[in-house]
N, C-alpha and C positions, 0 to 999 in steps of 0.2 A: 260297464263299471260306473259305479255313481259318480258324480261330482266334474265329469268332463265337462258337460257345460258351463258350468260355473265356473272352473277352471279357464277355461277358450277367454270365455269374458272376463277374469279379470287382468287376464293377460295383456288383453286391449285396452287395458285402459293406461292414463296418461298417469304418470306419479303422483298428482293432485288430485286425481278424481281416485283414486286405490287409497290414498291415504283416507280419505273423507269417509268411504265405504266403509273399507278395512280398518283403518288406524295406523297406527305406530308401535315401532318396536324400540323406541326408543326413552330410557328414566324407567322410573317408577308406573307401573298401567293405574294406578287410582290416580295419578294426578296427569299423566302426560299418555293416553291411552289412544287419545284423536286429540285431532290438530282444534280441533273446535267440539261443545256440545250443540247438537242439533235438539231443534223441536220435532212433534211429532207431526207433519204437515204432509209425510209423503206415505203411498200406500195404494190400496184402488180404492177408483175413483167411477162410481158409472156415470153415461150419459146423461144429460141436462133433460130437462124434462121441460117443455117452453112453457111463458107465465099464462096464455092463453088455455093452456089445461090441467092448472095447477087446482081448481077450485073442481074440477068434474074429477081429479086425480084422487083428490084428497076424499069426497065421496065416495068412491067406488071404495075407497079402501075402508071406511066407516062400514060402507053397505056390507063388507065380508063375515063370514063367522073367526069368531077369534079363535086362534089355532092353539091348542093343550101348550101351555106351561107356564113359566113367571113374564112374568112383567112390571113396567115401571113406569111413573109419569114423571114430570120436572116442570116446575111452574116460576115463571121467572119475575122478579121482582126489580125494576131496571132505578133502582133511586137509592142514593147515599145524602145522609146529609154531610159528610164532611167527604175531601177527594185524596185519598193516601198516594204519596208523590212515585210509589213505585207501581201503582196501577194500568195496564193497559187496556183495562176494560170498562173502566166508566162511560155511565150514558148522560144520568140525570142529576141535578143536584130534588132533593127533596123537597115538594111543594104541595102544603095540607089539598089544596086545591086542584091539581091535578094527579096525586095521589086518590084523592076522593071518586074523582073519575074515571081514573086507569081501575081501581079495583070493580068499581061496578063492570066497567068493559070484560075484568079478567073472569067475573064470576057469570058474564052472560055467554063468552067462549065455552067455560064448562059445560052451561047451562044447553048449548047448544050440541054439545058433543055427548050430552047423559044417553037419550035415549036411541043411541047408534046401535046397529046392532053388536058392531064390534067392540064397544068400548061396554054394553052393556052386555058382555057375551060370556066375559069372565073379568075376575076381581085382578086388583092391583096388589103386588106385595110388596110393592115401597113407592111413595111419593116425596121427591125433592124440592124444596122451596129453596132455589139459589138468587143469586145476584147481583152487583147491584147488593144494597143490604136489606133484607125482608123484615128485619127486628125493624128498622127504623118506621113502619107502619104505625100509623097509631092502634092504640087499645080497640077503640071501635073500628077502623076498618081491617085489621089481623083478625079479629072475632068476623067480620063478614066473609073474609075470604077459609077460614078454615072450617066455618059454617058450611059454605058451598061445597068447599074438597068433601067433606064428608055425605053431603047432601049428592054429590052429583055422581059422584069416583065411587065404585065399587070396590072395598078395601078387602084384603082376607083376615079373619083375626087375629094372626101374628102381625100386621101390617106394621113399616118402620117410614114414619112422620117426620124428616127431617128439616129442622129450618135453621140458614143459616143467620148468624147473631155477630155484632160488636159489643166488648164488654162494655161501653156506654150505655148500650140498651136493657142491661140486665137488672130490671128494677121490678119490686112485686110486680106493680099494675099490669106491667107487659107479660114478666113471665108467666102468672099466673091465669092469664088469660090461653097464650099459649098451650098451656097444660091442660087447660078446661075443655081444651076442642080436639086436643087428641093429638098434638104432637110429645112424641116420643126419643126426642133423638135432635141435641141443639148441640151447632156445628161453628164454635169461635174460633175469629181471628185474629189472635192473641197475639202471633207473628214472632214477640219476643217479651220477657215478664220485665229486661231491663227499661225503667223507665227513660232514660236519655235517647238510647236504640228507638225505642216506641215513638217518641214525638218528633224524633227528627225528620221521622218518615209521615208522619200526620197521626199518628195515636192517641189520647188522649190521659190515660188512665196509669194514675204509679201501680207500683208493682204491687203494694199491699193492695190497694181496691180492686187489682186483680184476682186476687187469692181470695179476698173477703166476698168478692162478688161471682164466683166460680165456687165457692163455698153456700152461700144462699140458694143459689139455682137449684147445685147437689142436693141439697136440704129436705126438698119436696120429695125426694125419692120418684120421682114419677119418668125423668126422662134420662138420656143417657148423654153424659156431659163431655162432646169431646172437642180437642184444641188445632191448632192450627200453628205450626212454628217454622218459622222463615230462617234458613242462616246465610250470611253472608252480608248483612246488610250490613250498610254505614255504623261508624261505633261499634260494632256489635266483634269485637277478636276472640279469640280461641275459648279467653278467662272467662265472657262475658259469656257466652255459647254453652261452656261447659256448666255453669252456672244456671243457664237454660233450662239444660237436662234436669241440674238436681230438682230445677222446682217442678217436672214432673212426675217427682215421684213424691213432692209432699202434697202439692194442689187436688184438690178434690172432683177429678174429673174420673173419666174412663176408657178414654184412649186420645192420641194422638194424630196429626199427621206431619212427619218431616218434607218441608218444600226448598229446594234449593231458588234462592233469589234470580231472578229474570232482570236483567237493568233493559225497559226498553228501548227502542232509541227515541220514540214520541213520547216519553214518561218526562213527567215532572220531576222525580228524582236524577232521571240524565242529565237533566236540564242542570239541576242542584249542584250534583256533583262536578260538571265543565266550569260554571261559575264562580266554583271553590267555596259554596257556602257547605256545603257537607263532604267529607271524607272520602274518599275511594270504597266504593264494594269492594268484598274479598276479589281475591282471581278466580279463576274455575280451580287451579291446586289449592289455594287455600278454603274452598267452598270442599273440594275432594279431603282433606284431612280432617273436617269437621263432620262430614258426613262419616269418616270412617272413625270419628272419634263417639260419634251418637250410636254407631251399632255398636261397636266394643261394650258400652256405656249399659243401656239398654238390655244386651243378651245376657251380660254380666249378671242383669236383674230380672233375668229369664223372663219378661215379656213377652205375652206370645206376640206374632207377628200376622199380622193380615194380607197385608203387599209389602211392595220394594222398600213404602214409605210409607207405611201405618201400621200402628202398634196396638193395641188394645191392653189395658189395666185391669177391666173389669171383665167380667161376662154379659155388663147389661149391655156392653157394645157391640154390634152385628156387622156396621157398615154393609147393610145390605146393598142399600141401593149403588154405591160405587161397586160393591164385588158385580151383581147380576148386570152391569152395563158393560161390563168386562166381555161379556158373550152377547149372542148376533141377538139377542131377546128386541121384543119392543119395546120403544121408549115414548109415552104419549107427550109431544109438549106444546105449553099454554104460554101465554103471556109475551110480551114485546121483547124478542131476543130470546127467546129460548130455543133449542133445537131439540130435532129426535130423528128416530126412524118407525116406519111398521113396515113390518113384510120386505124390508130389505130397501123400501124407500126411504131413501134420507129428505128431512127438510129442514130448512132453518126460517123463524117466523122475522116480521117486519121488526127493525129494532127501533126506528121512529117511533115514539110514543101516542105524538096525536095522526100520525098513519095509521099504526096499528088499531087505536081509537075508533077510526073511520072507518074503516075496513069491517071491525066489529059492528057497528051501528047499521052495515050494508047487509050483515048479514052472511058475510065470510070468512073463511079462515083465514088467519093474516100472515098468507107466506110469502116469502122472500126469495125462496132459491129450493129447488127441488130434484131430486134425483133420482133416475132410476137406479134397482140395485144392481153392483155388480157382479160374475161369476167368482171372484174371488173373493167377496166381503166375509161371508163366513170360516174362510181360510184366517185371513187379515185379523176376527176377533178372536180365532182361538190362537194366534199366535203373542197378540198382545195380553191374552189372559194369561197366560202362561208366564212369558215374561213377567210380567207387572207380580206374578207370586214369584218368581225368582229363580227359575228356571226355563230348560227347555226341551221338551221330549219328540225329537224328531219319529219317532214309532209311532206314539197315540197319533203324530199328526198324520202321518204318512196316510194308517190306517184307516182317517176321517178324509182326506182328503186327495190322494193317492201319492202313488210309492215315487211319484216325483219329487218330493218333498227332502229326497236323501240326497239330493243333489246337494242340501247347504253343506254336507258334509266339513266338505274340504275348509268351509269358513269358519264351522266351529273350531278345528282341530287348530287351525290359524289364533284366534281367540284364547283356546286353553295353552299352547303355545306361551302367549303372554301376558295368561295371568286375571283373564277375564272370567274365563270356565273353570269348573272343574267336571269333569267325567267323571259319574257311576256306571255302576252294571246298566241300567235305564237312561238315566237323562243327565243333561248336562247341568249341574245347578252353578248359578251367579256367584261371584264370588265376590268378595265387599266392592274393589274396584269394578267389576262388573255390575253390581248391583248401583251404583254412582252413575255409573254411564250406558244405563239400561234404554235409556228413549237412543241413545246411536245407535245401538244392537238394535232395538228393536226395528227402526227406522231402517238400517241396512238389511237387515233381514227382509222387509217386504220390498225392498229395492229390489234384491236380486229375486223373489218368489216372479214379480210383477214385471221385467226385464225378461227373464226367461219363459214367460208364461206358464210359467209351472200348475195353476190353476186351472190351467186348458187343456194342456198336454200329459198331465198324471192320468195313467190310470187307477180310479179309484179303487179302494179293496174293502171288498163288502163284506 
């Protein structure tokens, strides 16, 4: 009988650790569904791979023929010139001068990686230029680095060129450069259109020069114009939120993404806020009613939907490159702080600038942390892809991965119980509360795969 294991185990666990897993059954599940939102930190994890054979590692894996299907690279850009107080990711403030020299670095990494035979074995169908902000490049060195991407990267002709952008930076000179080299696909953090919400947090720009300049961009017809909006923040209440929304549907883009606010506890905005110069963030239930106020909102105006938390307007939007990293594919990456995988190795590169610099100038690849894969990673991404569209089909996975997999049983039935799930004839799909607290689902879900070793112990069915 399925589900005994899972069963045994969560029997043994303590009422704090079954609540964390499981949840609560107590209120409303969109707002009070777990005791806490978790991040997505836990999962499998392979073995360490020492720094000693990181550089003959990364070789052999070049040296391979690339295996039949998509792919993707991400090339990371580690420089803001302004630091938004709810960021936990900042590296660099922005300096023409060492700007100038990290892109040469970035475009000799490419240069080095062109003629592999793996990387020249088959083409790429989307390249991500993340962050850090990559608009804040100048005109001349944006044109030398999207020079090289296309010079070095083997693209396919659908290929989707993403770079992310500040509406500070959307001005001809830049944009039109951008467009001139083949990006197709500019990714703003617009966060919130109300101007008070926006500066409090380090924003710069009112809500008309947002519209005006999200209007220019559209203009050129060349790329696909999509936004980025944050709820929960400082100022920012229900009125202000909803207000949000509508200017989604006048502003001239082509799709969205909703991102539920993170206050971290090294962030400048924590800071703000214990000092009493800025407001309280929402709570997670008032962050949970905004979210369930955005899909009501949204489907109302029948948008189609891409993930848990991306919407699309137009057809010119694909969101390639985030759908195909949702599955075990490889992810080639470049630049100080970017990460990826191939063939199931994970690596994450130097996020030190002038290391990473050095490391290049020696004639290495500049990583940081390296891993071999493990037997469960391929389980791990079709189970996050699935979720992340808003479901979950215990069958298709069973079938990919063996009939161990029906073990979660007993935890979904738990779930739809209260109001997370809903069951069809097939799968269980998310349900608005579930869809809110989809990183706990998903996170307990490889809790229990990776506890039981279900990865190990299924037998597969072929």
């Amino acid at each position: 009988m399925t589900g005994n294991r899972l069963n045994a185990m969560l029997a043994g666990m303590s009422s704090a650790e079954y609540q964390l897993l499981v949840g609560t059954q107590e209120g409303d599940p969109l707002c009070r569904a777990f005791t806490e939102k978790r991040g997505m930190h836990g999962g499998f994890t392979g073995s360490e791979i020492k720094p000693a054979q990181w550089q003959a590692a990364w070789n052999g894996l070049m040296a391979e023929e690339a295996q039949p299907g998509k792919r993707v690279a991400y090339i990371h850009i580690p420089f803001c010139r302004r630091r938004c107080l709810y960021c936990g990711f900042f590296q660099n403030y922005s300096d023409a001068e060492l700007e100038r020299a990290y892109i040469e670095c970035l475009v000799r990494e490419l240069q080095m990686a062109a003629d592999t035979r793996y990387l020249s074995g088959a083409k790429l169908n989307a390249v991500f230029i993340g962050g850090g902000t990559p608009s804040s490049l100048s005109s001349l060195n944006a044109a030398k680095l999207l020079k090289a991407l296309r010079a070095y990267l083997p693209l396919t002709n659908d290929y989707e060129l993403t770079l992310e952008a500040r509406i500070n930076d959307l001005i001809p000179e830049k944009m039109e450069i951008w467009l001139a080299h083949g990006v197709n696909r500019v990714s703003i953090g617009v966060q919130s259109f109300n101007t008070r919400v926006r500066r409090a947090v380090g924003r710069i720009d009112a809500t008309e020069a947002i519209l005006n300049k999200l209007q220019l961009l559209s203009a050129y017809g060349q790329a696909a114009v999509i936004v980025d909006l944050m709820y929960g923040l400082p100022y920012q209440t229900m009125a202000v939120w909803l207000k949000d929304l509508q200017f989604l549907t006048r502003a001239a883009i082509d799709g969205w993404d909703l991102y539920q606010l993170n206050v971290y506890e090294t962030s400048a905005l924590k800071a703000a806020i214990a000092a009493g110069r800025l407001p309280a963030a929402a709570t997670v239930a008032g962050q949970a009613e905004m979210f369930a106020a955005a899909e009501a909102i949204l489907a109302d105006h029948c948008f189609p939907r891409i993930s848990v938390c991306h919407w699309s307007k137009s057809n010119r939007e694909r969101n390639m490159y985030n759908t195909l990293t949702k599955s075990s594919l490889a992810v080639l990456p470049f630049g100080a702080g970017g990460g990826g995988r191939i063939g199931g190795v994970s690596l994450s590169l130097e996020r030190k600038v002038e290391r990473y610099m050095n490391m290049i100038r020696q004639g290495d690849k500049p990583i940081a942390a390296m891993r071999q894969p493990h037997s469960g990673y391929s389980l791990q991404k079709a189970v996050m892809g699935q979720i992340k569209q808003g479901y979950i089909d215990l069958g298709s996975l069973a079938g990919c991965h063996g009939s161990g997999i029906w073990e979660l049983e007993p935890l979904l039935k738990i779930w739809e119980r209260r109001g997370l799930l809903q069951t069809g004839a097939r799968v269980a799909k998310l349900t608005v509360a579930g869809q809110f607290w989809y990183m706990n689902i998903a996170r307990s879900i490889l809790e229990c795969l990776n506890a039981l070793d279900i990865h190990k112990s299924a037998t597969k069915v072929e």
